[in-house]
N, CA, C and O atoms as CSV, one atom per row, in Angstrom:
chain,resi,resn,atom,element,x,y,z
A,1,UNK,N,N,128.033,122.809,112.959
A,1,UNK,CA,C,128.453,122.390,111.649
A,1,UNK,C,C,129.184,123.563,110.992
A,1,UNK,O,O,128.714,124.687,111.167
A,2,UNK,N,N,130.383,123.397,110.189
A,2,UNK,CA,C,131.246,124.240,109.713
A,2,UNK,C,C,130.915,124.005,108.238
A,2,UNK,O,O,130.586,122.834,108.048
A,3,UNK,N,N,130.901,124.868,106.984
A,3,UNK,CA,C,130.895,124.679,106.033
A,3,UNK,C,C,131.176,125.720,104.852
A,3,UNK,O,O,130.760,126.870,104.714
A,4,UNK,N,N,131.931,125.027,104.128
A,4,UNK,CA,C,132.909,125.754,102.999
A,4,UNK,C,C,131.704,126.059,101.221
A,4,UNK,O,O,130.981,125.372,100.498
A,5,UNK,N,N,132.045,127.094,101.280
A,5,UNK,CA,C,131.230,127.545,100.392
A,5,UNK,C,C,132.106,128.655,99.099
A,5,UNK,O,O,132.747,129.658,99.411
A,6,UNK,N,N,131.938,128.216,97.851
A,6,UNK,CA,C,132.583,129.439,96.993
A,6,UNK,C,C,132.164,130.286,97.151
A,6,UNK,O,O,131.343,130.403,98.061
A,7,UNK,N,N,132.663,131.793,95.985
A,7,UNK,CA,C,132.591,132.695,96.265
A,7,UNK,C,C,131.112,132.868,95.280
A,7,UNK,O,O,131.084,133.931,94.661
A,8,UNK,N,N,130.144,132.134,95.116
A,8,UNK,CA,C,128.825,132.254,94.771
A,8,UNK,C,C,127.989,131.671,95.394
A,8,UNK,O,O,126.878,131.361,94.964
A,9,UNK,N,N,128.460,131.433,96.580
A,9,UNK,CA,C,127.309,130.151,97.587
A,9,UNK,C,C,127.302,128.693,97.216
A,9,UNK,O,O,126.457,127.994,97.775
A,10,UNK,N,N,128.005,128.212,96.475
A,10,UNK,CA,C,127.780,127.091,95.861
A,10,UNK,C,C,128.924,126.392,97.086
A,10,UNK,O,O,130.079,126.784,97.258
A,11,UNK,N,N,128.185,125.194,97.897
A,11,UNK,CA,C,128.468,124.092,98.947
A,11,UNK,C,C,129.823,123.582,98.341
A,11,UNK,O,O,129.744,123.334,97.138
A,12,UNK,N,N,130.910,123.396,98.852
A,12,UNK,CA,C,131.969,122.804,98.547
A,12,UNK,C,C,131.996,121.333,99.563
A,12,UNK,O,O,132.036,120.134,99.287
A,13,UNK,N,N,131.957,122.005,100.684
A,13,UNK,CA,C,132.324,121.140,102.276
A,13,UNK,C,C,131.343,121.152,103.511
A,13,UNK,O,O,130.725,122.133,103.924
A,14,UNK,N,N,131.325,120.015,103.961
A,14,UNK,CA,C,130.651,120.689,105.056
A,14,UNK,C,C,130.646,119.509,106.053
A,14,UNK,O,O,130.720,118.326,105.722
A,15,UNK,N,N,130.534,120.048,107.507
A,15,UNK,CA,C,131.420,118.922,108.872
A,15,UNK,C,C,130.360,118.092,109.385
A,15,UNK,O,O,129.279,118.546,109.009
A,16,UNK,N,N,130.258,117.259,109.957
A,16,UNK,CA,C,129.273,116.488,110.647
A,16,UNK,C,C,129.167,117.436,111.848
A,16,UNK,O,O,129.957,118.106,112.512
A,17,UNK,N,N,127.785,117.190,111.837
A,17,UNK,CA,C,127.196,117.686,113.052
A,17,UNK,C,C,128.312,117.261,114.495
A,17,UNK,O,O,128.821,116.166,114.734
A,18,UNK,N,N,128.409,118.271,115.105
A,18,UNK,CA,C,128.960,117.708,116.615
A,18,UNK,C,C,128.142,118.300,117.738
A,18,UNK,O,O,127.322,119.193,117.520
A,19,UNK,N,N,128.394,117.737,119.098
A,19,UNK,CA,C,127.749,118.371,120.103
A,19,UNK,C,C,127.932,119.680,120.359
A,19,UNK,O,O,128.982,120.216,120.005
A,20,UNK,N,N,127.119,120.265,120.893
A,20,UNK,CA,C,127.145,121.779,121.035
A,20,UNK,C,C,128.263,122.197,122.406
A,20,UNK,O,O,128.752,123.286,122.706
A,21,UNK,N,N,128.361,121.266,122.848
A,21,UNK,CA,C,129.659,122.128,123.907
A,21,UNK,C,C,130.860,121.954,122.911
A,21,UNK,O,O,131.783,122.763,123.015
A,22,UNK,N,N,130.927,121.037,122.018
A,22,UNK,CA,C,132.319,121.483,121.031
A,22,UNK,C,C,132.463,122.846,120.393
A,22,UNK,O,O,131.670,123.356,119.602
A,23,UNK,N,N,133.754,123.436,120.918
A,23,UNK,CA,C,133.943,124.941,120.389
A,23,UNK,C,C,133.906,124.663,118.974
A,23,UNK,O,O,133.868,123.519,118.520
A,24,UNK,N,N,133.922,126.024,118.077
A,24,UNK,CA,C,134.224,125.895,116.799
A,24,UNK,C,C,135.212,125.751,116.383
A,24,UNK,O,O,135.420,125.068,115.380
A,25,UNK,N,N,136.102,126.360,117.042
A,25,UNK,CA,C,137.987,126.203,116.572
A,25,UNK,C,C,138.132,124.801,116.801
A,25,UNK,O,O,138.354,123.993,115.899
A,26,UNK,N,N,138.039,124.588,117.700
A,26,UNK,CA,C,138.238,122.874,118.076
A,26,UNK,C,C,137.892,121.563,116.917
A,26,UNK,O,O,138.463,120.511,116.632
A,27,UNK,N,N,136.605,122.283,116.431
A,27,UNK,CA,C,135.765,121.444,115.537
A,27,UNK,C,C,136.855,121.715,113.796
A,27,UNK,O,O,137.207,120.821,113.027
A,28,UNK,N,N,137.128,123.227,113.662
A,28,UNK,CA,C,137.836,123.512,112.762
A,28,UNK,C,C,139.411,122.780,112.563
A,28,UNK,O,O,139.880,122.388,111.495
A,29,UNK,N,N,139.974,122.734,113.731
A,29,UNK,CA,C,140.955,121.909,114.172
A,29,UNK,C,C,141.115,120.593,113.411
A,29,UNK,O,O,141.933,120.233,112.564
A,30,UNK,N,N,139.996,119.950,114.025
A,30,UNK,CA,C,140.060,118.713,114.116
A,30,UNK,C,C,139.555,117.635,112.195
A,30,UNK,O,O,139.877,116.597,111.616
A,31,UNK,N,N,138.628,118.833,111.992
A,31,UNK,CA,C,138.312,118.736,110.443
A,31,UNK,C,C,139.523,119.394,109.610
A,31,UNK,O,O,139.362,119.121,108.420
A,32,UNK,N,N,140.749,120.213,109.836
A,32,UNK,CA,C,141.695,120.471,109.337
A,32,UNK,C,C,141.124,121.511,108.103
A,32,UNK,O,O,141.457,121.586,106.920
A,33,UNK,N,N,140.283,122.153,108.767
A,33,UNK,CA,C,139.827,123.290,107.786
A,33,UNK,C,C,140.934,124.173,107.152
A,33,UNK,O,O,140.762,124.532,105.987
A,34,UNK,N,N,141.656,124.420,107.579
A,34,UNK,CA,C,142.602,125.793,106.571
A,34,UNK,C,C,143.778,124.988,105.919
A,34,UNK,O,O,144.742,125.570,105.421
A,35,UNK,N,N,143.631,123.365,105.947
A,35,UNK,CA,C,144.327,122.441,105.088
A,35,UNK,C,C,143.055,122.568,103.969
A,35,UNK,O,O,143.416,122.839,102.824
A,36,UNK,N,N,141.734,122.411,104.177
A,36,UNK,CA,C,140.889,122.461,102.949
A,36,UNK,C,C,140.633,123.808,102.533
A,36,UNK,O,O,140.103,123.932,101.428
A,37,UNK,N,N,140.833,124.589,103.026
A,37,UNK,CA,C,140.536,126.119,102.436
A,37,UNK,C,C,141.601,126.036,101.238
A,37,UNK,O,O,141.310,126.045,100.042
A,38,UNK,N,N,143.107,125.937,101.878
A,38,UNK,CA,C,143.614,126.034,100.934
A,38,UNK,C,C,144.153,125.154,99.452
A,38,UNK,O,O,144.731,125.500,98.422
A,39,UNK,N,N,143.706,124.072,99.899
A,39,UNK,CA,C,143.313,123.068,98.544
A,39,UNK,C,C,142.489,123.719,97.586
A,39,UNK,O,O,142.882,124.049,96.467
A,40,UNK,N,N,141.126,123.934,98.115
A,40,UNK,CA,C,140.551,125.100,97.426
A,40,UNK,C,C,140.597,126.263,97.342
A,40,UNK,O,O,139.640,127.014,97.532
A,41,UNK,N,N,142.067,126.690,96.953
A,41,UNK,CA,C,142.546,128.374,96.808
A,41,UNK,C,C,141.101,129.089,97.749
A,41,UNK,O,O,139.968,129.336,97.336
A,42,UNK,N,N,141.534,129.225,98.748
A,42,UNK,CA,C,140.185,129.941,99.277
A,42,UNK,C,C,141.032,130.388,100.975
A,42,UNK,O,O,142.015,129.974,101.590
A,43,UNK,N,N,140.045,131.369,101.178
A,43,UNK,CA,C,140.694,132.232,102.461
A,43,UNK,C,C,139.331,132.219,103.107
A,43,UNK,O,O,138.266,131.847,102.614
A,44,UNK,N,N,139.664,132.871,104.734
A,44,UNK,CA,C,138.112,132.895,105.189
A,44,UNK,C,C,138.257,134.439,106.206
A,44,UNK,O,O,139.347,134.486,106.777
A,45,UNK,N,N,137.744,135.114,106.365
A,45,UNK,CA,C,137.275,136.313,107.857
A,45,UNK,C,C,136.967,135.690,108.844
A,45,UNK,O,O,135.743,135.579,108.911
A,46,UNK,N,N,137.388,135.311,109.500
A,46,UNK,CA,C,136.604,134.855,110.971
A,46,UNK,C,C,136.703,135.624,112.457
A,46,UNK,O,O,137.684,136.366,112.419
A,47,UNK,N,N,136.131,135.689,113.548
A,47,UNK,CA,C,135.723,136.616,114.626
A,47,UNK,C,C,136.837,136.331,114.968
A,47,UNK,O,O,137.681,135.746,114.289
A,48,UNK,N,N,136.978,136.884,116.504
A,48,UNK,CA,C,138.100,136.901,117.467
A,48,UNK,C,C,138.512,135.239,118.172
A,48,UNK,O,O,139.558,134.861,118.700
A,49,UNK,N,N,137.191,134.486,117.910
A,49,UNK,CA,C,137.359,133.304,118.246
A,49,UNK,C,C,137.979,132.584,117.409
A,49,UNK,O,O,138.229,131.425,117.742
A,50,UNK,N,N,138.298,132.953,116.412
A,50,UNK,CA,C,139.434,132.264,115.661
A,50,UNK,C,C,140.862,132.176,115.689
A,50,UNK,O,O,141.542,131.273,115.202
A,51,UNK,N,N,141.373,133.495,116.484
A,51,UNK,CA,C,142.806,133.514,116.767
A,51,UNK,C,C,143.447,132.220,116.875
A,51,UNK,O,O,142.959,131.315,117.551
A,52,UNK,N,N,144.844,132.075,116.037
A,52,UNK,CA,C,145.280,130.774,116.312
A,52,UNK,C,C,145.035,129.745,115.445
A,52,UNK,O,O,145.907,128.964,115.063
A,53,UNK,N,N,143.772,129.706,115.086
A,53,UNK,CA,C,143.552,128.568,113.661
A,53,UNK,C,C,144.138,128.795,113.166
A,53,UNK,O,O,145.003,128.382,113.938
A,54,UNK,N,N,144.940,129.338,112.022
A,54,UNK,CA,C,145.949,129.076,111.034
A,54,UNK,C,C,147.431,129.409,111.524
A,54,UNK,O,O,147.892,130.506,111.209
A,55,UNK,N,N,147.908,128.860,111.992
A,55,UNK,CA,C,149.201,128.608,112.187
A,55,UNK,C,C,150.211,128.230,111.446
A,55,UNK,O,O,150.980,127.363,111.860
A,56,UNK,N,N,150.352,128.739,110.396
A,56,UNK,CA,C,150.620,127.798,109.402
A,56,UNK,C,C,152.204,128.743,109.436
A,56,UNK,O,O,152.493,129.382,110.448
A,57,UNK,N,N,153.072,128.722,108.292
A,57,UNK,CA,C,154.446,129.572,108.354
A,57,UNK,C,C,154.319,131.017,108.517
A,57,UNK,O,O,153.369,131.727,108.188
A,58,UNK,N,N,154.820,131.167,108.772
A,58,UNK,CA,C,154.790,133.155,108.743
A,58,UNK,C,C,154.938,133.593,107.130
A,58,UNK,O,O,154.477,134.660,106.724
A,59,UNK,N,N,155.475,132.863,106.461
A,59,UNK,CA,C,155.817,133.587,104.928
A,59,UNK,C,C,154.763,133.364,104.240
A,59,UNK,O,O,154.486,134.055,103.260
A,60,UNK,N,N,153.942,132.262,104.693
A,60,UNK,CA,C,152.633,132.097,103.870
A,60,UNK,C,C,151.705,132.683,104.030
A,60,UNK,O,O,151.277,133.235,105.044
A,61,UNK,N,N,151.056,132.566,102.380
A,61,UNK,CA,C,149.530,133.452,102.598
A,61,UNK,C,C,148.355,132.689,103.684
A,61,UNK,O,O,147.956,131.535,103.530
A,62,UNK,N,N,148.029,133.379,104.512
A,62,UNK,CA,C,146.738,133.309,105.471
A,62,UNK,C,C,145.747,132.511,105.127
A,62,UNK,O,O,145.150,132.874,104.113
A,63,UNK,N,N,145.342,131.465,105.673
A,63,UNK,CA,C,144.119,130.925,105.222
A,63,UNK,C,C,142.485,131.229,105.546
A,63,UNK,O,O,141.392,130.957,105.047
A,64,UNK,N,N,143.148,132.131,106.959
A,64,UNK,CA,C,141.899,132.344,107.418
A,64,UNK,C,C,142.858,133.647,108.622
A,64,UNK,O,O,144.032,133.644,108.994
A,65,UNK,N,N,141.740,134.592,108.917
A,65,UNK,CA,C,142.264,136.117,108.882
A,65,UNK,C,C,141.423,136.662,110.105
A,65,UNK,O,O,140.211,136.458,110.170
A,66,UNK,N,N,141.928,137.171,110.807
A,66,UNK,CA,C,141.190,137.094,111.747
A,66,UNK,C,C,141.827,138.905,112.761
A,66,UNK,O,O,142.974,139.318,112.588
A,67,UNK,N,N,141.053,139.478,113.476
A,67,UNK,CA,C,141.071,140.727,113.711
A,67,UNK,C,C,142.080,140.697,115.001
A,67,UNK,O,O,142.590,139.606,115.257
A,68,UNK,N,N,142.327,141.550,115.633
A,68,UNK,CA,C,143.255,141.954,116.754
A,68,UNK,C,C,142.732,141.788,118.204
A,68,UNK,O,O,141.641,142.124,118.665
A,69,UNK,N,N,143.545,141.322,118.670
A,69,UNK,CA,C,142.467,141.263,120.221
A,69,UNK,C,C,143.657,142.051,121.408
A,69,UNK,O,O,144.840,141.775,121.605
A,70,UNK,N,N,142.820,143.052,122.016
A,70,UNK,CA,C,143.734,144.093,122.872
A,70,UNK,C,C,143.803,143.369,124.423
A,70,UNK,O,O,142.905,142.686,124.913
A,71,UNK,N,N,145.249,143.739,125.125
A,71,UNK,CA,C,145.230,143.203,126.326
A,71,UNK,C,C,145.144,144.454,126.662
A,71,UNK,O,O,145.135,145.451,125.939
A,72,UNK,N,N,145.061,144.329,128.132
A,72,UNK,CA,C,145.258,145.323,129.258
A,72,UNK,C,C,146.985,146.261,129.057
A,72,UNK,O,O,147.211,147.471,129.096
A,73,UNK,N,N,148.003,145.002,128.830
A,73,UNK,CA,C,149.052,145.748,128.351
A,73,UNK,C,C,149.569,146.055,127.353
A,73,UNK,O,O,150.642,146.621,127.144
A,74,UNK,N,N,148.543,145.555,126.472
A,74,UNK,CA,C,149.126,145.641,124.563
A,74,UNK,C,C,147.553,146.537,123.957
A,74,UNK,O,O,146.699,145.990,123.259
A,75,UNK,N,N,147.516,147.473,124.269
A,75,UNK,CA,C,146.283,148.286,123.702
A,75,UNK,C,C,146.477,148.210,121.958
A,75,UNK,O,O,147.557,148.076,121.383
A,76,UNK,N,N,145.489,148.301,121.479
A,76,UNK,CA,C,145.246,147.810,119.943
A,76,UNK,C,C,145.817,149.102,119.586
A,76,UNK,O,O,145.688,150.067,120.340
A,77,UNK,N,N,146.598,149.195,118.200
A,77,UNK,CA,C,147.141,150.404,117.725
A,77,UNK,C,C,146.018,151.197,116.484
A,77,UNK,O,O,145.046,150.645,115.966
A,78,UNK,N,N,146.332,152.121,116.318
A,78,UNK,CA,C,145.734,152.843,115.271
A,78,UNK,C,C,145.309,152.042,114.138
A,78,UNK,O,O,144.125,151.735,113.997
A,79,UNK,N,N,146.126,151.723,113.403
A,79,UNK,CA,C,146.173,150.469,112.455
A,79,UNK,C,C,145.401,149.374,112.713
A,79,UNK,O,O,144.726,149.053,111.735
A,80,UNK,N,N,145.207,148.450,114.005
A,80,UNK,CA,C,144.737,147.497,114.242
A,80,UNK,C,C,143.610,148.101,114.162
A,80,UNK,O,O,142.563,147.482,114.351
């Protein structure tokens, strides 16, 4: 279960239960979460397993933010 919460804990959203082999991105996907984040002016941090959920334009603000993931040939930079 995925669920959207302000910035005081107070429940906004929240997904129906799904089976446990459903990934979370998948589940985020499919509930169109960073279409509801940003209805509700709201952004999110999420792990490395999030890469890719927000796809949204390049000029737009981020809905959901997510950290760097290093290959073998793209080593993470200072910055990252």
């Amino acid at each position: 279960m995925i669920a959207l919460t302000d910035d005081r804990g107070r429940l906004l959203w929240a997904s129906a239960a799904r089976p446990g082999r459903t990934s979370e991105i998948t589940a985020c996907r499919h509930d169109q979460l960073t279409a509801k984040l940003r209805a509700a002016g709201l952004g999110a941090i999420a792990d490395l397993g999030f890469i890719g959920l927000d796809d949204s334009d390049p000029d737009a603000d981020p809905a959901v933010i997510t950290g760097y993931k290093a290959a073998r040939n793209r080593p993470l930079t200072r910055g990252q």
